[in-house]
py3Dmol code that shows the C-alpha trace and the ligand (Angstrom):
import py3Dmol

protein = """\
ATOM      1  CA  UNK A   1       0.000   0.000   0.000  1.00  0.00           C
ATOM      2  CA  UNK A   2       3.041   2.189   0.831  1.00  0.00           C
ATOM      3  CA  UNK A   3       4.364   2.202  -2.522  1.00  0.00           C
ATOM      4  CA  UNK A   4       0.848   2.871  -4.321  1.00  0.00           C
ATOM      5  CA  UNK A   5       0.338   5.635  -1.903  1.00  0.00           C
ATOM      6  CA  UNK A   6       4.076   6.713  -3.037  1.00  0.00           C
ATOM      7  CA  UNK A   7       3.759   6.165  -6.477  1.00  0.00           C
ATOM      8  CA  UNK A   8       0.223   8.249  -6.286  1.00  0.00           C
ATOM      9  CA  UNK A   9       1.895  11.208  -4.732  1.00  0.00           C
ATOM     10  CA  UNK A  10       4.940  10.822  -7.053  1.00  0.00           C
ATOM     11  CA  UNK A  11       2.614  10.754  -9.981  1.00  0.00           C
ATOM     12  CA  UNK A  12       0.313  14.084  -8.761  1.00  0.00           C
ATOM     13  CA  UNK A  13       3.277  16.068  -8.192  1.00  0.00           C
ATOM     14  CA  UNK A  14       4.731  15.177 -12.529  1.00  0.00           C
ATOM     15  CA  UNK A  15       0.780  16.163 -13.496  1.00  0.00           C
ATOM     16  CA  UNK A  16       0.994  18.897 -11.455  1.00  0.00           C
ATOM     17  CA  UNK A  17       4.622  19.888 -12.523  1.00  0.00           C
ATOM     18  CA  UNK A  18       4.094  19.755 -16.379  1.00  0.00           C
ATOM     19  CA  UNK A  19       0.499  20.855 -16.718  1.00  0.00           C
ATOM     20  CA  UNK A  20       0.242  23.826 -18.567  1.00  0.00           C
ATOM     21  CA  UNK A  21      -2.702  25.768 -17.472  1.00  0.00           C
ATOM     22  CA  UNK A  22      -2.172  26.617 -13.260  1.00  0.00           C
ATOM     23  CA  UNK A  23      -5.881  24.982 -12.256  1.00  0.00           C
ATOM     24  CA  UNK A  24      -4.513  21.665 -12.600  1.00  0.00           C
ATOM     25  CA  UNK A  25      -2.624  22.125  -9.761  1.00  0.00           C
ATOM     26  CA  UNK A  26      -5.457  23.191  -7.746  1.00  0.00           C
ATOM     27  CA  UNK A  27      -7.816  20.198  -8.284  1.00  0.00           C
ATOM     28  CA  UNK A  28      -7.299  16.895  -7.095  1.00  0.00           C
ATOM     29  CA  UNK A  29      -5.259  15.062  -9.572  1.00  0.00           C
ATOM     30  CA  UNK A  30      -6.193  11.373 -10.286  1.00  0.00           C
ATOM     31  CA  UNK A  31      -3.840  10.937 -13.080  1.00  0.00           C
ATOM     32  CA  UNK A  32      -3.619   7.837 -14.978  1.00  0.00           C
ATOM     33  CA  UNK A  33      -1.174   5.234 -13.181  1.00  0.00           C
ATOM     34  CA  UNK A  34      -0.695   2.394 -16.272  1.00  0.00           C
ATOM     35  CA  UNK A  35       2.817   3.676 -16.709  1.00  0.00           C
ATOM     36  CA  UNK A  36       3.974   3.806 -12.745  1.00  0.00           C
ATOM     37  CA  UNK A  37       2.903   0.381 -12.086  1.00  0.00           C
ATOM     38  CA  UNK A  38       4.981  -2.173 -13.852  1.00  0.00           C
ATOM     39  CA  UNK A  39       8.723  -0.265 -13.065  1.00  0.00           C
ATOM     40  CA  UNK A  40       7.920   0.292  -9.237  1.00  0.00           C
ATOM     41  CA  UNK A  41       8.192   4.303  -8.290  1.00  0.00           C
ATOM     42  CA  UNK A  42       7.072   6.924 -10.813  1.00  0.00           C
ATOM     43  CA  UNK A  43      10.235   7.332 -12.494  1.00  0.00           C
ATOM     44  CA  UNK A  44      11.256  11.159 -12.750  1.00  0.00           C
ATOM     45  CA  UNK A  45      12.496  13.150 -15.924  1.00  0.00           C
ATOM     46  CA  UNK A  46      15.939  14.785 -15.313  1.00  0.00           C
ATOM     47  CA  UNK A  47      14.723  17.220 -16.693  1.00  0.00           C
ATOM     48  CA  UNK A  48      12.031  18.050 -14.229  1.00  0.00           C
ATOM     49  CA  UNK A  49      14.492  16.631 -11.658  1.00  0.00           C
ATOM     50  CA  UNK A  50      16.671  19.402 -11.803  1.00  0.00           C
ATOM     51  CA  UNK A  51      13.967  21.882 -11.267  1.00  0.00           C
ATOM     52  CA  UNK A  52      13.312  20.543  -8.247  1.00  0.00           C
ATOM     53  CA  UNK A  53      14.066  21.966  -4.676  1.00  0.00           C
ATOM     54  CA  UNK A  54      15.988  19.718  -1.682  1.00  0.00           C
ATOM     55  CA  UNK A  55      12.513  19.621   0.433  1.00  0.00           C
ATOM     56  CA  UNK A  56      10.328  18.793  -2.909  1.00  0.00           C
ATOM     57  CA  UNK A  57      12.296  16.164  -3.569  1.00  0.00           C
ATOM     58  CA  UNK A  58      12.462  14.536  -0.161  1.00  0.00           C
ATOM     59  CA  UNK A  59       8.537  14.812  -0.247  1.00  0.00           C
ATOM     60  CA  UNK A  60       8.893  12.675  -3.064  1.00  0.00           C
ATOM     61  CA  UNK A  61      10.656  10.141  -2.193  1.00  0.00           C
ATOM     62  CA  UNK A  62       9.927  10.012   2.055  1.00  0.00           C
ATOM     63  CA  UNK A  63       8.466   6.818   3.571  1.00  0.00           C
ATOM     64  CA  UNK A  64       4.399   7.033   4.062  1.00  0.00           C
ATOM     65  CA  UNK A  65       3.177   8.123   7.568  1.00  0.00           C
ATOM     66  CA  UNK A  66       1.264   5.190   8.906  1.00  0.00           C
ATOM     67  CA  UNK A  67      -1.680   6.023  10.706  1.00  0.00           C
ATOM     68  CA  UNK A  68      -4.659   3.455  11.548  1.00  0.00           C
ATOM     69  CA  UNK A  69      -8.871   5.048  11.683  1.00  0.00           C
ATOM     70  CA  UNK A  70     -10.748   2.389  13.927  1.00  0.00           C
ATOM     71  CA  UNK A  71     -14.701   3.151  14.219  1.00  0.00           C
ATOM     72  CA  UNK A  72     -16.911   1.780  16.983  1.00  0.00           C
ATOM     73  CA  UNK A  73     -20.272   1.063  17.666  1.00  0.00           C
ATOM     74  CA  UNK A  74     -21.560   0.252  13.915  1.00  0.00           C
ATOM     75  CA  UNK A  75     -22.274  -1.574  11.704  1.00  0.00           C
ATOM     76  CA  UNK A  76     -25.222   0.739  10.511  1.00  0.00           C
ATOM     77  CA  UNK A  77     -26.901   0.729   7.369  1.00  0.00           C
ATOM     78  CA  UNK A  78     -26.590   4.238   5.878  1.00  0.00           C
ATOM     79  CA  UNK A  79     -23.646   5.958   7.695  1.00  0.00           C
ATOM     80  CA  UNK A  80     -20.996   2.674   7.439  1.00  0.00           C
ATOM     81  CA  UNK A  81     -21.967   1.989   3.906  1.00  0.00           C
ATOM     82  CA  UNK A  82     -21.196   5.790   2.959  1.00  0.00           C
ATOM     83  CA  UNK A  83     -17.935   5.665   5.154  1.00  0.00           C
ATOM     84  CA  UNK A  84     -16.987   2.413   3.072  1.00  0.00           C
ATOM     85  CA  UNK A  85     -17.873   4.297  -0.320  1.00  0.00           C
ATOM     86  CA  UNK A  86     -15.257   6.898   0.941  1.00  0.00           C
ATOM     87  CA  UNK A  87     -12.558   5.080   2.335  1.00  0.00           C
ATOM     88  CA  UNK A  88     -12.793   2.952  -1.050  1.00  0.00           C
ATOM     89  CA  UNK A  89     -12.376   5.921  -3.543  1.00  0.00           C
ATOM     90  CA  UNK A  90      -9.675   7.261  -1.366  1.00  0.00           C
ATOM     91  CA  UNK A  91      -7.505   3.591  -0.866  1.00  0.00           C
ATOM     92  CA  UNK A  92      -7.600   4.099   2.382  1.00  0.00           C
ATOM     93  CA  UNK A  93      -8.004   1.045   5.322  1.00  0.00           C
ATOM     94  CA  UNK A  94      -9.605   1.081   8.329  1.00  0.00           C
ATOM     95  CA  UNK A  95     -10.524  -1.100  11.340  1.00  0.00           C
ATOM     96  CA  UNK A  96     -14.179  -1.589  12.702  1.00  0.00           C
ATOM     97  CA  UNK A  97     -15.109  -2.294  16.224  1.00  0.00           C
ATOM     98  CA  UNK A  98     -18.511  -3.502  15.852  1.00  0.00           C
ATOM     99  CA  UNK A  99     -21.165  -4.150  18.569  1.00  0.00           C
ATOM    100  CA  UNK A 100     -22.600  -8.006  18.510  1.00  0.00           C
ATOM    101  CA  UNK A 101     -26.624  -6.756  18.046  1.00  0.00           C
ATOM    102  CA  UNK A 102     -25.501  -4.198  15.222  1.00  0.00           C
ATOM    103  CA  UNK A 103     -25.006  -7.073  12.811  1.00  0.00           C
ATOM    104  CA  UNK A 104     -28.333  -8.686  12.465  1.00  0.00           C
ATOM    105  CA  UNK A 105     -29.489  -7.338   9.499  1.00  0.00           C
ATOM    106  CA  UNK A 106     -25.981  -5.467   8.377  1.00  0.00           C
ATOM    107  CA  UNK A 107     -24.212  -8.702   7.018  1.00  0.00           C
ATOM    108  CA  UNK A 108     -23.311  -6.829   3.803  1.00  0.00           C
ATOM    109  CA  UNK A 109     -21.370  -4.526   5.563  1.00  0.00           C
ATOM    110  CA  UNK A 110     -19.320  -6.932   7.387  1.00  0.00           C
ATOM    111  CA  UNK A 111     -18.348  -8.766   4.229  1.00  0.00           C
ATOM    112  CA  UNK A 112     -17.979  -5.821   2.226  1.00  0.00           C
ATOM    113  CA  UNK A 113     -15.528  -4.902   4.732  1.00  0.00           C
ATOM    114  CA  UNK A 114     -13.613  -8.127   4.574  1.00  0.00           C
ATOM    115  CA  UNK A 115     -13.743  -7.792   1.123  1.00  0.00           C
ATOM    116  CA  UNK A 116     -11.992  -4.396   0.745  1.00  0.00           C
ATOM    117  CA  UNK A 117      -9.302  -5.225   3.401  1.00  0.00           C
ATOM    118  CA  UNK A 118     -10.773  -3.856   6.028  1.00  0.00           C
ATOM    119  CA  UNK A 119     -10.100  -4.818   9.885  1.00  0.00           C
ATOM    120  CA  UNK A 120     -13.102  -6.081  11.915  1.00  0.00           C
ATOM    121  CA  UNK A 121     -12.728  -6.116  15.635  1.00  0.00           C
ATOM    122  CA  UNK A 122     -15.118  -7.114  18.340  1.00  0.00           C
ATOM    123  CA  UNK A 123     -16.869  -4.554  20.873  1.00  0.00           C
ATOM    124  CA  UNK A 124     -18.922  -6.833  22.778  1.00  0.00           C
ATOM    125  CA  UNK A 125     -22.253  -7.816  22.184  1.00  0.00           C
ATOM    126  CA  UNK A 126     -24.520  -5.378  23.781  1.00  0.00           C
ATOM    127  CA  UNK A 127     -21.806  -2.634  24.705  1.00  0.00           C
ATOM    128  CA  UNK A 128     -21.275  -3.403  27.959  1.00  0.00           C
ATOM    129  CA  UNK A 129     -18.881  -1.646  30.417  1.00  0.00           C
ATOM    130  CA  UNK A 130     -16.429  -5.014  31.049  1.00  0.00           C
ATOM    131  CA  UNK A 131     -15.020  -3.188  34.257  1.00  0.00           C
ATOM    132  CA  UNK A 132     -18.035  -3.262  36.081  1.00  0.00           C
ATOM    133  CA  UNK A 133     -19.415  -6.736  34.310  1.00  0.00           C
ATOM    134  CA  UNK A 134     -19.573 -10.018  36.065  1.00  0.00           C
ATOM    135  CA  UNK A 135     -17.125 -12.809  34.875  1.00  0.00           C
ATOM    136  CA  UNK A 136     -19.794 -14.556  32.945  1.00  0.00           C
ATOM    137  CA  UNK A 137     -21.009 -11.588  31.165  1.00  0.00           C
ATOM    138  CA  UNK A 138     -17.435 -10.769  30.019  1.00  0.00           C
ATOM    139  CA  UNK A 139     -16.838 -13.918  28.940  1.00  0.00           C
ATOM    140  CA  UNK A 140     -20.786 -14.125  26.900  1.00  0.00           C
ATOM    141  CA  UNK A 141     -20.663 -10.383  25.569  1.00  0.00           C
ATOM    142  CA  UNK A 142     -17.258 -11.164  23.872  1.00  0.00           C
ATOM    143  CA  UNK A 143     -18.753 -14.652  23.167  1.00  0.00           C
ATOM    144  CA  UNK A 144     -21.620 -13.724  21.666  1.00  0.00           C
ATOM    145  CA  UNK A 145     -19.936 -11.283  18.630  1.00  0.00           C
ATOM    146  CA  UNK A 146     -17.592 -13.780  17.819  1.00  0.00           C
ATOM    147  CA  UNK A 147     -19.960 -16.384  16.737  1.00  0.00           C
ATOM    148  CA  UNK A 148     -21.815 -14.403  14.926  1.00  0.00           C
ATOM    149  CA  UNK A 149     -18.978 -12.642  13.114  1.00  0.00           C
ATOM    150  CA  UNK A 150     -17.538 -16.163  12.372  1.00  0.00           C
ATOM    151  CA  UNK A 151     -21.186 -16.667  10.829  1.00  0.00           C
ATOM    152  CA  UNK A 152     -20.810 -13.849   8.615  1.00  0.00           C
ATOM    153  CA  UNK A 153     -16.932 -13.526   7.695  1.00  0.00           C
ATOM    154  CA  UNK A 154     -15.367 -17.101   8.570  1.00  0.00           C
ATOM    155  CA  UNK A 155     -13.137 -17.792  10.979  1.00  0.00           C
ATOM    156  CA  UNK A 156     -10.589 -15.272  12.586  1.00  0.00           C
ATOM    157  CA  UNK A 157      -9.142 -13.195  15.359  1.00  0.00           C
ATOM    158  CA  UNK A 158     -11.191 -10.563  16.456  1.00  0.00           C
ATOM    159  CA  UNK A 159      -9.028  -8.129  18.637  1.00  0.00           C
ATOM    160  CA  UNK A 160     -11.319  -6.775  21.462  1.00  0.00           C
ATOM    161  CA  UNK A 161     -12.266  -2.730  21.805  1.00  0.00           C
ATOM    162  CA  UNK A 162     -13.399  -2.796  25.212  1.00  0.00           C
ATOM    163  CA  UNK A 163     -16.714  -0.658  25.422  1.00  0.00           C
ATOM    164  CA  UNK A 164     -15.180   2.772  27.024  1.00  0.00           C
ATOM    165  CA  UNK A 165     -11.776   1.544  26.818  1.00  0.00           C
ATOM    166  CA  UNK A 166     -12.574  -0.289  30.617  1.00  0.00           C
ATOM    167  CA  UNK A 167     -11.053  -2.589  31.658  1.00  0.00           C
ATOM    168  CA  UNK A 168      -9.184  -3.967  34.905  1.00  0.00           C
ATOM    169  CA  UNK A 169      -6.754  -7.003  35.267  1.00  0.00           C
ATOM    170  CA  UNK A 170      -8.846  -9.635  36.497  1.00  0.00           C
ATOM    171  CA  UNK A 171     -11.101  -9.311  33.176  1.00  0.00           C
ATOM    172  CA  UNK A 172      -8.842  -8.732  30.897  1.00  0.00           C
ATOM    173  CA  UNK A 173      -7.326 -12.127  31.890  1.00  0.00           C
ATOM    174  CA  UNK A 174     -10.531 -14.081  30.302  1.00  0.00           C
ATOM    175  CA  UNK A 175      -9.904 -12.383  27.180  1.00  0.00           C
ATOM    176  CA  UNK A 176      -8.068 -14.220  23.936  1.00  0.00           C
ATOM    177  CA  UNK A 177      -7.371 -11.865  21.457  1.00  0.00           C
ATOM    178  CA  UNK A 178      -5.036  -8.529  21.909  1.00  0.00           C
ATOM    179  CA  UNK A 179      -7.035  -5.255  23.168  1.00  0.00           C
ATOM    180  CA  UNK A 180      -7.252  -1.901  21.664  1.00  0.00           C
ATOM    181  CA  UNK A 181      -7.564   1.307  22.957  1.00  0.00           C
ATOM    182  CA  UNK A 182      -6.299   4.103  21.337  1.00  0.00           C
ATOM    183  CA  UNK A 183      -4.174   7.188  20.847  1.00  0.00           C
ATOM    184  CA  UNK A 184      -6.019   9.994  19.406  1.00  0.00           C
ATOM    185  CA  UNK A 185      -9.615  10.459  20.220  1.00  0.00           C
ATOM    186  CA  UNK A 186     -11.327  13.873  18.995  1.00  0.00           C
ATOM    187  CA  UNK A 187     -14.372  13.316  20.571  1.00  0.00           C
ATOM    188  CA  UNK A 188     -16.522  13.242  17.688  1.00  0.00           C
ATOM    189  CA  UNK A 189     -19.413  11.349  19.588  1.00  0.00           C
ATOM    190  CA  UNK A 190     -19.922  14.877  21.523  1.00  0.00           C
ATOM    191  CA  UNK A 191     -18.727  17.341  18.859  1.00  0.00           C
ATOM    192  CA  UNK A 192     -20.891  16.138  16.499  1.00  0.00           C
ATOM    193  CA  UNK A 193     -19.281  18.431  14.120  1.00  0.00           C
ATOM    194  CA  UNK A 194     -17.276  17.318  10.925  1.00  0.00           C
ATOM    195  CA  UNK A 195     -15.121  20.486  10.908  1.00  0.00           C
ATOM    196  CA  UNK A 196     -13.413  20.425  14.907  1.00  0.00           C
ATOM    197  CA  UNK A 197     -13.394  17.021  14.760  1.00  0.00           C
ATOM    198  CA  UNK A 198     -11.255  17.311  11.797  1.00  0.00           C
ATOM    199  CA  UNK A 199      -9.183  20.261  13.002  1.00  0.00           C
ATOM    200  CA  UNK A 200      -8.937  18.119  16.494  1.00  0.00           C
ATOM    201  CA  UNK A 201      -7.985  14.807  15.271  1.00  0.00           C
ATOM    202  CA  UNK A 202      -5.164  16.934  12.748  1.00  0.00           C
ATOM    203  CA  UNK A 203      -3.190  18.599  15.638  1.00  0.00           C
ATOM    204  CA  UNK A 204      -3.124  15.809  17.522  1.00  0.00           C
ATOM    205  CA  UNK A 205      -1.935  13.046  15.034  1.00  0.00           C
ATOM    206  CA  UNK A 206       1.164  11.917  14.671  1.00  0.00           C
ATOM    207  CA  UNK A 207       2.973   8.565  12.670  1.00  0.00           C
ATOM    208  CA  UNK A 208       1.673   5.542  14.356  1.00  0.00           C
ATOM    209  CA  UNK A 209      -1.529   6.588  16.422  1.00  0.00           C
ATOM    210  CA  UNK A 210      -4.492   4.817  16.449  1.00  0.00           C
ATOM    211  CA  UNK A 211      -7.321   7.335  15.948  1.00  0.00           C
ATOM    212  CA  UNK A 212     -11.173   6.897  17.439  1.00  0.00           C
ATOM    213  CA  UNK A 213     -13.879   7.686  15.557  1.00  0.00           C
ATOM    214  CA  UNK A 214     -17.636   6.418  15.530  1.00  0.00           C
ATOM    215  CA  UNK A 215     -19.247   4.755  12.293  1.00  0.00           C
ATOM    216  CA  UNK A 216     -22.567   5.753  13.738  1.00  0.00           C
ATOM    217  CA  UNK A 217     -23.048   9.497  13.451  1.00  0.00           C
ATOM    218  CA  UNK A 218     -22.869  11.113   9.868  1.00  0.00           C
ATOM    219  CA  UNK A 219     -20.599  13.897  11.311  1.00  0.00           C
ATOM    220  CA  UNK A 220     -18.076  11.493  12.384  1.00  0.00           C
ATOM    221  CA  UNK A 221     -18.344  10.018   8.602  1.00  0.00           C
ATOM    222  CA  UNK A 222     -17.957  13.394   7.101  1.00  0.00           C
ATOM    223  CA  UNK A 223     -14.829  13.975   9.421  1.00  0.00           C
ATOM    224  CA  UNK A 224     -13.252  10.672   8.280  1.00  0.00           C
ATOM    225  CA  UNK A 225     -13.156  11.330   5.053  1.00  0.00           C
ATOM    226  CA  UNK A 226     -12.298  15.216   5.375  1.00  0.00           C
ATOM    227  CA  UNK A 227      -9.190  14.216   7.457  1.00  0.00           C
ATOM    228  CA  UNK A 228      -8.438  11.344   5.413  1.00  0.00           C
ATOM    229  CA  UNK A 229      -8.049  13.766   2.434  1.00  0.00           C
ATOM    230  CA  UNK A 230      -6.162  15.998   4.725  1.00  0.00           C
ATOM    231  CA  UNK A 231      -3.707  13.550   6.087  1.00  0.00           C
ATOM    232  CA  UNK A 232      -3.626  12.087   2.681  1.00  0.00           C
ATOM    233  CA  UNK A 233      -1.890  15.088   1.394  1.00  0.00           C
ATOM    234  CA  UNK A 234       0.819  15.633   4.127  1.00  0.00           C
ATOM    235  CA  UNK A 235       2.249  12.160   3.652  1.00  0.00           C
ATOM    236  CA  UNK A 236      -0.364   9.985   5.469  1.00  0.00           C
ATOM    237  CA  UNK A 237      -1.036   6.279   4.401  1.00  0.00           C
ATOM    238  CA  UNK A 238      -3.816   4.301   6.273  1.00  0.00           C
ATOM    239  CA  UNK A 239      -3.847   0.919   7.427  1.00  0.00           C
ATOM    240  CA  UNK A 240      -5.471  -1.240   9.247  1.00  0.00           C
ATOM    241  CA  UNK A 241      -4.740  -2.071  13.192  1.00  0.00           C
ATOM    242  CA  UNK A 242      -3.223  -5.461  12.577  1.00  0.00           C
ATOM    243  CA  UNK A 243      -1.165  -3.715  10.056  1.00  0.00           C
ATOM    244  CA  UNK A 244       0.097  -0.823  12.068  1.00  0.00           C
ATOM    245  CA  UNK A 245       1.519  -3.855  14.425  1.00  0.00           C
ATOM    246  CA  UNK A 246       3.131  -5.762  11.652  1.00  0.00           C
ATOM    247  CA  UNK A 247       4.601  -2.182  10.383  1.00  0.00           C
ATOM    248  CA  UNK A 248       6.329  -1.638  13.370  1.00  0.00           C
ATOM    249  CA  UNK A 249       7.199  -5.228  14.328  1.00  0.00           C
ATOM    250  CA  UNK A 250       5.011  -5.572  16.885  1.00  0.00           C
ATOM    251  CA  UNK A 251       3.732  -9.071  17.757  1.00  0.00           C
ATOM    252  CA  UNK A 252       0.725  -7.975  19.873  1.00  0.00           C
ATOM    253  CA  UNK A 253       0.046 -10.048  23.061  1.00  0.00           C
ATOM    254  CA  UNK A 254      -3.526 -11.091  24.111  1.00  0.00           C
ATOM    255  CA  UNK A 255      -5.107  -9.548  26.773  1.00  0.00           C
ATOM    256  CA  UNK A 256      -3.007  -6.554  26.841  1.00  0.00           C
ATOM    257  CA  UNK A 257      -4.320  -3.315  26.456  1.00  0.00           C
ATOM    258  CA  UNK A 258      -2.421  -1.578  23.503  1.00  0.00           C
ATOM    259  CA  UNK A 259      -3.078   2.597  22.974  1.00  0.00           C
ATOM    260  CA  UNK A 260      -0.859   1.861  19.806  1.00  0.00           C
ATOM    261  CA  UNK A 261       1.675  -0.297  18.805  1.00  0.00           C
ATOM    262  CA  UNK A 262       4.465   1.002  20.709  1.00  0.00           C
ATOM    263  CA  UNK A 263       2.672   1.788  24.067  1.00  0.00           C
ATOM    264  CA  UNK A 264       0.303  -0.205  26.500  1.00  0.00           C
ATOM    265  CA  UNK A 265      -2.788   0.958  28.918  1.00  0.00           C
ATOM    266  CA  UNK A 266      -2.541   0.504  32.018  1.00  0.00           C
ATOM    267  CA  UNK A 267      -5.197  -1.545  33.812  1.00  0.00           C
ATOM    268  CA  UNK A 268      -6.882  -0.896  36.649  1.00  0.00           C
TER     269      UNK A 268
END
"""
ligand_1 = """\
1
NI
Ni -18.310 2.180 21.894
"""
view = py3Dmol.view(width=600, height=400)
view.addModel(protein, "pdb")
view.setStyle({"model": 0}, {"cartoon": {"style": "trace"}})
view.addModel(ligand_1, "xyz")
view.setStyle({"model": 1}, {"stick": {}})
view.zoomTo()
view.show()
């Protein structure tokens, strides 16, 4: 994905670069790739080469930024097909905490995000606070969303998004799979405004973070994609979770509580 992302940037800035008229480089360029594909990078005329600044040329050729989007509390009909539209025309990957009694009815979605390479992770059943839940009920409300994501997508390892991030020891010793919490959270359940959430999610990001957002408000959606776009441009590539681990050579351990690859939550 790196390299596409690479090659894509590569290829925007020779479009942009040799284009005559000025409002080409003011629209978003989605230039044809045929010719980038089958020699690796987007191979650079000397002659524009030579035009080129020190800092426009590292831009070129710098390593993506990975970043990974993870939504909670979907799947739901309109708002997580339209995020899937958007992250699809935009090659961008994502991972999906999904609540247990969101799926009935929204098996589409789940496959459609298998499909398109798409992480799906397990938020319990009924989105239960695990802190405060009796063994049993930890051990069901994980339960529960397993079987019927197996039902939907086949068999796998869905890592665990404790509802609220909570979580204490004891508890998170009955779960299986690694735990994720997260590293930038802009609040877009309360904002409920594409724009700051946006603006809050940009300052705060940096490589590596694991960014919360919510595939069940159409704000949050909007704010996705607007900050994917954003991000896109300064040197951003998404991936999923799972890949942000393998990225940075991290073999995640279960029942740990990661905020991102490189640094663990505390439990309680
Ligand atoms: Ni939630």
């Amino acid at each position: 994905m790196g390299t596409i992302v690479l090659k894509k940037r590569a290829a925007a800035w020779l479009a942009c670069l040799t284009a005559l008229t000025a409002s080409a480089c003011g629209e978003p360029v989605e230039p044809d790739l045929s010719a980038y594909n089958a020699a690796g990078p987007a191979e650079i005329p000397v002659e524009i080469l030579g035009e080129l600044d020190e800092q426009t040329l590292e831009k070129l050729v710098e390593e993506p930024k990975y970043v990974a989007l993870t939504f909670d509390d979907g799947p739901k009909a309109d708002t997580t097909g339209r995020l899937l539209d958007g992250l699809l025309e935009r090659g961008a990957a994502a991972t999906f905490f999904v609540v247990g009694q969101q799926i009935p009815g929204n098996e589409a979605l789940l496959r459609r995000m298998k499909a398109e390479g798409h992480q799906i992770g397990n938020h319990t059943y009924s989105h239960t606070r695990l802190s405060k839940a009796e063994r049993d009920t930890v051990v069901e409300e994980i339960h529960k969303t397993e079987v019927l994501l197996q039902s939907v997508v086949g068999a796998g390892s869905f890592w665990l998004r404790p509802p609220y991030g909570a979580i204490d020891t004891q508890r998170a010793a009955l779960v299986k799979t690694p735990m994720i919490y997260w590293s930038v959270d802009p609040q877009d359940w309360k904002l409920l405004d594409a724009e700051k959430v946006v603006q809050a999610a940009a300052e705060a990001v940096k490589p590596g973070d694991i960014i919360l957002l919510h595939d069940f408000y159409p704000t949050s959606v909007d704010a996705a994609l607007a900050l994917i776009d954003r991000l896109q441009e300064e040197g951003y590539a998404f991936v999923t979770v799972e890949e942000l681990f393998r990225i940075q050579g991290v073999e995640p351990q279960n029942g740990v509580l990661y905020a991102s690859p490189v640094r663990t939550r505390g439990l309680n």
